[in-house]
DOKEVO-321024 format. One record per residue: residue number from 0; residue in three letters; chain; x, z, y of N, C-alpha, C, O in turn. Coordinates in Angstrom, 1 decimal. Last residue first. Layout:
BEGIN
REC  NUM  ALA  A  X  Z  Y  X  Z  Y  X  Z  Y  X  Z  Y
...
This chain:
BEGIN
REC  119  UNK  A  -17.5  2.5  23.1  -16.3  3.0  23.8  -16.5  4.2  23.8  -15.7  4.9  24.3
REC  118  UNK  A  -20.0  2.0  21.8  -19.3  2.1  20.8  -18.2  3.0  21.4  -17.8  4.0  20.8
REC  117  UNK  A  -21.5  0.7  24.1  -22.1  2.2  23.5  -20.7  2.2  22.4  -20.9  3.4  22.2
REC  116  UNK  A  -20.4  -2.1  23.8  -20.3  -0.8  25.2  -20.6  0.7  24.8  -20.1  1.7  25.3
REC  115  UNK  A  -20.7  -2.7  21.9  -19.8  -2.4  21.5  -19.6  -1.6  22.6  -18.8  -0.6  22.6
REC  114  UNK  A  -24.0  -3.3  21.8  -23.2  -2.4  21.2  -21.8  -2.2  21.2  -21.5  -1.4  20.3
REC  113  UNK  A  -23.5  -5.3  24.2  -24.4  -3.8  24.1  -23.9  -2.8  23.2  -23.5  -1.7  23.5
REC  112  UNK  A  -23.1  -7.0  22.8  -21.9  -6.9  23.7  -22.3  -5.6  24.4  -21.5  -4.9  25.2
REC  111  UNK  A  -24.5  -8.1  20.6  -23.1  -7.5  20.3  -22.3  -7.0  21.7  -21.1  -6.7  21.7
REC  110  UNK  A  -26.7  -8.9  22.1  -26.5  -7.6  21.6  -25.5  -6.7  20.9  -25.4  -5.5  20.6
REC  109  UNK  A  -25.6  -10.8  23.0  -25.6  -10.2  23.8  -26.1  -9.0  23.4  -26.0  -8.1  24.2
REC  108  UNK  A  -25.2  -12.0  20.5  -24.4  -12.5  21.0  -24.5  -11.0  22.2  -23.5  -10.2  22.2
REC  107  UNK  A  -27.1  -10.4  17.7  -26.7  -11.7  19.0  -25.1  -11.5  19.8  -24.0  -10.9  19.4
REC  106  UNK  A  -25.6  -9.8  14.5  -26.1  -9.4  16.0  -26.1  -10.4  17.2  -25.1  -11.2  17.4
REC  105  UNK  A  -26.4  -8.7  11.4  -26.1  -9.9  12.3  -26.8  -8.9  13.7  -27.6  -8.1  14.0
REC  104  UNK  A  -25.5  -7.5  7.5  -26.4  -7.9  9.0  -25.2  -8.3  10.4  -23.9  -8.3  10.5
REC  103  UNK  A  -22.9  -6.5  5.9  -24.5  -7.0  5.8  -25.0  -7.3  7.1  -24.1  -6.9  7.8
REC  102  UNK  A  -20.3  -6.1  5.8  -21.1  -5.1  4.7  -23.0  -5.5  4.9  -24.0  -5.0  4.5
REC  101  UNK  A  -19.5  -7.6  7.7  -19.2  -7.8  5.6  -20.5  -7.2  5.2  -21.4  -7.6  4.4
REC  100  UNK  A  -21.7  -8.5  10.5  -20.5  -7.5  9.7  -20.2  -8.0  8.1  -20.9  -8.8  7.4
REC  99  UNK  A  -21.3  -10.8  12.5  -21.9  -10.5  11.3  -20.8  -9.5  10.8  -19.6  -9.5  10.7
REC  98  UNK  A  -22.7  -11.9  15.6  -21.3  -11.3  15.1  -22.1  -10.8  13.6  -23.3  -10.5  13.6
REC  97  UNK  A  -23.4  -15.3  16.2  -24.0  -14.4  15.6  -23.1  -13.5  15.6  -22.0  -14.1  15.7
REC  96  UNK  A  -25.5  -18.6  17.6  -24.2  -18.0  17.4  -24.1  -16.3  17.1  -24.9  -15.8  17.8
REC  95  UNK  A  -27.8  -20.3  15.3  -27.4  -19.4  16.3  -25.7  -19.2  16.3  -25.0  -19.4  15.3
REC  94  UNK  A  -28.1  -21.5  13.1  -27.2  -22.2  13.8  -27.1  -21.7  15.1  -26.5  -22.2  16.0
REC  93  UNK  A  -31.4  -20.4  12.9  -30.2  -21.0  12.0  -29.7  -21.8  13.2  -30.3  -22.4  14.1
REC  92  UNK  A  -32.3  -17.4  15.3  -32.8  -19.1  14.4  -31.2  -19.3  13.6  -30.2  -18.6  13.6
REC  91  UNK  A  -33.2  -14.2  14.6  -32.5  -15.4  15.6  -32.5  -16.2  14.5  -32.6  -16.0  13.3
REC  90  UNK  A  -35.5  -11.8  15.5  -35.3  -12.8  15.2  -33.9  -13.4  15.8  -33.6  -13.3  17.0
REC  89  UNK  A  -34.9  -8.3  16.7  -35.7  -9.5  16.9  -35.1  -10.7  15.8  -34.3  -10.2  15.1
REC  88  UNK  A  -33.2  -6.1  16.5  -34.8  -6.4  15.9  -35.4  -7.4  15.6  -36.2  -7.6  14.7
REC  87  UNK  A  -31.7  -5.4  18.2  -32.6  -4.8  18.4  -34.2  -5.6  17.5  -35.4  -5.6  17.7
REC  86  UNK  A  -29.5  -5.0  15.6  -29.4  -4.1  16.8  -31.1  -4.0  17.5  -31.7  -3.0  17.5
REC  85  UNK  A  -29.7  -6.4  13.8  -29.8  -5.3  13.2  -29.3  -4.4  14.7  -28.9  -3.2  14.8
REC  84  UNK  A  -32.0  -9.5  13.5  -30.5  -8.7  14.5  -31.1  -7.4  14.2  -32.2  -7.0  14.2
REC  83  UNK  A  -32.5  -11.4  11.4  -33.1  -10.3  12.0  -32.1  -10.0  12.6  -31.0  -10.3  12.1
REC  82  UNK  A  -31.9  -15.1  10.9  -32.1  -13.5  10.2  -32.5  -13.0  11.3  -32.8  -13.7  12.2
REC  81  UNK  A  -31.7  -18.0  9.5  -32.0  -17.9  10.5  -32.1  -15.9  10.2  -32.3  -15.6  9.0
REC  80  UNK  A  -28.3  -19.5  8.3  -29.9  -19.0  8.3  -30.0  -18.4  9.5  -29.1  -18.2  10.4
REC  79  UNK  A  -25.9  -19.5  9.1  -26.4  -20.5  8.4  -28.1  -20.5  8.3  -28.8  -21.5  8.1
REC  78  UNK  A  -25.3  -18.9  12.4  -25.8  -18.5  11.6  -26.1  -19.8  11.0  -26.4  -20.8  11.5
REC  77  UNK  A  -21.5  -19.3  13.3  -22.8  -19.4  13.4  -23.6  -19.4  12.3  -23.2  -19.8  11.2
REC  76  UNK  A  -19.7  -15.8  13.7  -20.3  -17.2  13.4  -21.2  -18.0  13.7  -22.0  -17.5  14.5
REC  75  UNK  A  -17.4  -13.4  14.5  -18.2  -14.2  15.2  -18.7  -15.4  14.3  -17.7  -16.2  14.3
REC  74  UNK  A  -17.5  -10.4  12.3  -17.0  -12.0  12.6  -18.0  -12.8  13.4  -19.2  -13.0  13.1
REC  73  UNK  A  -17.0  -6.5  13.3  -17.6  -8.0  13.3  -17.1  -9.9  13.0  -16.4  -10.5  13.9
REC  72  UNK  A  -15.2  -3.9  11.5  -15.1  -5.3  12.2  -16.1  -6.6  12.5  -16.0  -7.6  11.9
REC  71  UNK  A  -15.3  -1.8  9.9  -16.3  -3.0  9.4  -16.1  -3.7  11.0  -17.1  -4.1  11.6
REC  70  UNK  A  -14.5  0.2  11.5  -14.2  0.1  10.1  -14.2  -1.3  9.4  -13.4  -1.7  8.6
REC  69  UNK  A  -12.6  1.7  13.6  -13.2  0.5  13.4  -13.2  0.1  12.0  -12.2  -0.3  11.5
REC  68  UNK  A  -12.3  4.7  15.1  -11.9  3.8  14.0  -13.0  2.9  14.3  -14.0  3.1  14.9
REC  67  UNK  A  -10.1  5.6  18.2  -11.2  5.4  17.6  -11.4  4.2  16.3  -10.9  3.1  16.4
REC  66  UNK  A  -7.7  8.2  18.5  -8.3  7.0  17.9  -9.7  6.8  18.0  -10.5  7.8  17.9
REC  65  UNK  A  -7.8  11.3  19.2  -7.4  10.5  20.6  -7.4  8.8  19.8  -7.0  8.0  20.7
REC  64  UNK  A  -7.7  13.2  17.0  -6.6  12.1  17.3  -6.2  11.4  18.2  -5.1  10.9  18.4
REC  63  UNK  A  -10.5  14.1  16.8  -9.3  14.6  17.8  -8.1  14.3  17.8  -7.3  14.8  18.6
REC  62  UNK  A  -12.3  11.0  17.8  -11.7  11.6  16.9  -10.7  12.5  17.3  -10.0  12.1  18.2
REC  61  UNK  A  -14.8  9.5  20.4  -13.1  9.9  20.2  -12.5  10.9  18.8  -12.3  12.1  19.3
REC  60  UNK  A  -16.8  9.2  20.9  -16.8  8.5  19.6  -15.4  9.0  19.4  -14.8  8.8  18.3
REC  59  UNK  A  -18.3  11.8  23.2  -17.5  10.8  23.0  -17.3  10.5  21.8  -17.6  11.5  21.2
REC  58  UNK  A  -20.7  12.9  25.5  -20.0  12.6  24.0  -19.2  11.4  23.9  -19.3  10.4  24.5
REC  57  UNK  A  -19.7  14.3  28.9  -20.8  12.9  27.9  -20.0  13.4  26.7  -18.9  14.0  26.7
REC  56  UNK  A  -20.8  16.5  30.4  -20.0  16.5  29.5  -20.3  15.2  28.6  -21.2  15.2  27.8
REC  55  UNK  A  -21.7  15.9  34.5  -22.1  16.5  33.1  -21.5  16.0  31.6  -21.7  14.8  31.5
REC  54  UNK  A  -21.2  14.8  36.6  -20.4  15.9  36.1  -20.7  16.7  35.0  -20.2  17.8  34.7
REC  53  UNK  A  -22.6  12.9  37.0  -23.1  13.6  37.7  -22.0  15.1  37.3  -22.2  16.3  37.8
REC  52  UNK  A  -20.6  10.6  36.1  -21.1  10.5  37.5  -21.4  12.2  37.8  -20.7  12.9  38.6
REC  51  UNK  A  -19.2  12.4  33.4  -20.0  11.5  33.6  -19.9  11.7  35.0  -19.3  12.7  35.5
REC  50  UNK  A  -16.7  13.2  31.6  -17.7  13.7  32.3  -18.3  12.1  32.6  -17.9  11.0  32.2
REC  49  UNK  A  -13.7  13.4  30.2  -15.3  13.0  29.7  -16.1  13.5  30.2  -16.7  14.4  29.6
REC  48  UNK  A  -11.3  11.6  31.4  -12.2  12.7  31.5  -13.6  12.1  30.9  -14.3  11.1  30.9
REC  47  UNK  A  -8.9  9.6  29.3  -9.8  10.3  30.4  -11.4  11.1  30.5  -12.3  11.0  29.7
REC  46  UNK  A  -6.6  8.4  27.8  -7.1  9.5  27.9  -7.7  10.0  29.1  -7.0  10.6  29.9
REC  45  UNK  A  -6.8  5.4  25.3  -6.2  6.1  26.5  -6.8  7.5  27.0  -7.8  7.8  26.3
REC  44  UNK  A  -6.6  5.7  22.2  -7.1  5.6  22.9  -7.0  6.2  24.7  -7.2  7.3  25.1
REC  43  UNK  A  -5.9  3.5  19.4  -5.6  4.7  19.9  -6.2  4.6  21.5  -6.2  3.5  22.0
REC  42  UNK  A  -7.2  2.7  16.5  -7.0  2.1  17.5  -6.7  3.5  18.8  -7.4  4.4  18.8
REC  41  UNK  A  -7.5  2.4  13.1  -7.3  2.6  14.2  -6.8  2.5  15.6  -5.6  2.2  15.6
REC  40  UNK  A  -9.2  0.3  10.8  -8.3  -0.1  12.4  -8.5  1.4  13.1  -9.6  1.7  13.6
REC  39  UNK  A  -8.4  0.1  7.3  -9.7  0.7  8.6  -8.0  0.5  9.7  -6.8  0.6  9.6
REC  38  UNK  A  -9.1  -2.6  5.1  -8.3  -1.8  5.9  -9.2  -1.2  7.0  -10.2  -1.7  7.5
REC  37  UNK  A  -9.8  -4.1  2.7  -10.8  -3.3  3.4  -9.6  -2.0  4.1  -9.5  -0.9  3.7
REC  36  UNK  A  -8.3  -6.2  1.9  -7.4  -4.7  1.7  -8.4  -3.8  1.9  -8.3  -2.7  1.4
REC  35  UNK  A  -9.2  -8.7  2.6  -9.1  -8.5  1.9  -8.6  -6.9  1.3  -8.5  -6.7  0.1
REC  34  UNK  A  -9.5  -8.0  5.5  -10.9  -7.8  5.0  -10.4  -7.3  3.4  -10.7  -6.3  2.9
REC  33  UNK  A  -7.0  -8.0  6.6  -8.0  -6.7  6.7  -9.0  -6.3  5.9  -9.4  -5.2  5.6
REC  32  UNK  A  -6.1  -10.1  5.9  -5.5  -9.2  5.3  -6.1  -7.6  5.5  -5.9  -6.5  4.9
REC  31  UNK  A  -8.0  -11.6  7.9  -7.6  -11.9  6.4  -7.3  -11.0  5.3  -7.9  -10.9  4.2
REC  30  UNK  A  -6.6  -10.7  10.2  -8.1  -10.4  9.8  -8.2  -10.8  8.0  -8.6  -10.0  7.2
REC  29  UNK  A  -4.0  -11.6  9.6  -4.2  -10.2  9.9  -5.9  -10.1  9.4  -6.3  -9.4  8.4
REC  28  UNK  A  -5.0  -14.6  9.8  -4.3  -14.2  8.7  -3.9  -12.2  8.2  -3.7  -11.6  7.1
REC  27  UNK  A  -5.4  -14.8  12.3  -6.2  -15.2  11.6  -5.6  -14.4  9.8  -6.2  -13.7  9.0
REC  26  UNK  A  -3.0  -13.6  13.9  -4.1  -13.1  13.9  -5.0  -13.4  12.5  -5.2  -12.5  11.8
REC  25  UNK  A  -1.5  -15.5  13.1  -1.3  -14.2  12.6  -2.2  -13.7  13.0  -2.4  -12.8  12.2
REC  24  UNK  A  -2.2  -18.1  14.3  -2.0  -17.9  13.0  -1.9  -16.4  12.3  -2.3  -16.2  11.1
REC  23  UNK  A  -2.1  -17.2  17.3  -4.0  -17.3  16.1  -3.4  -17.1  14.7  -3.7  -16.2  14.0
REC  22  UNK  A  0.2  -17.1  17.2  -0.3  -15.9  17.6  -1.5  -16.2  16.8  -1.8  -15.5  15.8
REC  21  UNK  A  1.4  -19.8  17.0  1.8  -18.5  16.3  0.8  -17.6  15.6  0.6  -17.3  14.4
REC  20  UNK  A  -0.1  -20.9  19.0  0.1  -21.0  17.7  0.2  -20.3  16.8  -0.5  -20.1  15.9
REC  19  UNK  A  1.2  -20.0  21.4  -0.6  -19.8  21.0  -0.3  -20.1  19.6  -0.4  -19.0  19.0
REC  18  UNK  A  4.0  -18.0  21.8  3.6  -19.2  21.1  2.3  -19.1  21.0  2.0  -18.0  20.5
REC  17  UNK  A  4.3  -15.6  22.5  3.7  -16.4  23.3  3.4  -17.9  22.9  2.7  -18.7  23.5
REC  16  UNK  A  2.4  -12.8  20.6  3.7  -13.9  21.0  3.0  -15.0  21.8  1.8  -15.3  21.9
REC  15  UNK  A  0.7  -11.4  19.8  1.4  -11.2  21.3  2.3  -12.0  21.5  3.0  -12.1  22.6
REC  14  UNK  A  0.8  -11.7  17.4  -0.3  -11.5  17.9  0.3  -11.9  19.5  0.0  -12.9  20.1
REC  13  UNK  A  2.9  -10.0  16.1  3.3  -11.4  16.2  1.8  -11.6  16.9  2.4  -12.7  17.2
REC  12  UNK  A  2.1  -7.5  15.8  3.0  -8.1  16.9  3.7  -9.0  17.0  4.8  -9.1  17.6
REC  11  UNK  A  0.1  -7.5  13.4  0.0  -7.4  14.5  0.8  -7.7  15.6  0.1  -8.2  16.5
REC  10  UNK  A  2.2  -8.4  11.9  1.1  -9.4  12.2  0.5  -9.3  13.6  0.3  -10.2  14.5
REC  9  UNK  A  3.2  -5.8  11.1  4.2  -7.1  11.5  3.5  -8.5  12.1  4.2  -9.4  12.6
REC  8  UNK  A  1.4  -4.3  10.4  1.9  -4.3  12.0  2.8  -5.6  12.3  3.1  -6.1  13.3
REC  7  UNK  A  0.6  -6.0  8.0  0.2  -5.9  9.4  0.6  -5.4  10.3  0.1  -5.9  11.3
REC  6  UNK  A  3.0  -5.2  6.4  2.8  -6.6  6.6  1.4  -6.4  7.9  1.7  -7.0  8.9
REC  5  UNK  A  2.8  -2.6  6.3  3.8  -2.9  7.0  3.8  -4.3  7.7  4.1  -4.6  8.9
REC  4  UNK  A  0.5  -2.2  4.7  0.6  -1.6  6.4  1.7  -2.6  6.8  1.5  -3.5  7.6
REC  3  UNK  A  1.7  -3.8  2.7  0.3  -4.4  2.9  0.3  -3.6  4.5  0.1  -4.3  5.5
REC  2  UNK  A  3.5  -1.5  2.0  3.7  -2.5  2.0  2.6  -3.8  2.8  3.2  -4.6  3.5
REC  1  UNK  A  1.8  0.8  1.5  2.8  0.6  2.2  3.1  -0.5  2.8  2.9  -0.6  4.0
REC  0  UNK  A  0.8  0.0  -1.2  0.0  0.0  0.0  0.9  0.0  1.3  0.6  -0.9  2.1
């Protein structure tokens, strides 16, 4: 297992290279190596006050690690079928554009971008 970490951080910071080429290629190939390993992403997190506007204590998704995990990753596609959005419900047609998790269901486009704001 070691081994398979090691091979993604090394993906990971080929990601940042300035070659575009490069960089999709290891990305593409990172996600690859995600799904297939079912790897969990931590992601570490900068550090600011958890209050809100009115000065009241919001909750945070923050682990006391100061990470937050990402388990199940969305894939942007387009839909082969037409399904349910598992955010608010509604319908979307075949050949929508979609984020789909592995483990099952679909989100618009603009409902993916709602949930990931509630996710921060």
């Amino acid at each position: 297992m070691s081994s398979v970490l090691d091979r993604a951080k090394n993906l990971l910071a080929l990601t940042t290279s300035p070659n575009e080429h490069e960089a999709r290629t290891a990305a593409l190939v990172l996600a690859k190596l995600i799904r297939e390993h079912k790897l969990v992403i931590a992601m570490p997190r900068h550090s600011t006050p958890n209050r809100t506007a009115s000065g009241a204590k919001k909750r945070s998704s923050q682990s006391k690690r100061g990470v937050r995990r990402v388990a199940d990753p969305p894939e942007r596609i387009a839909s082969p079928l037409g399904g349910e959005c598992i955010h608010c419900g509604t319908r979307y047609k075949a050949g929508s554009t979609i984020y789909w998790f592995s483990a099952g269901g679909g989100l618009h486009a603009r409902c993916f971008e709602d949930w990931a704001k509630k996710e921060e």
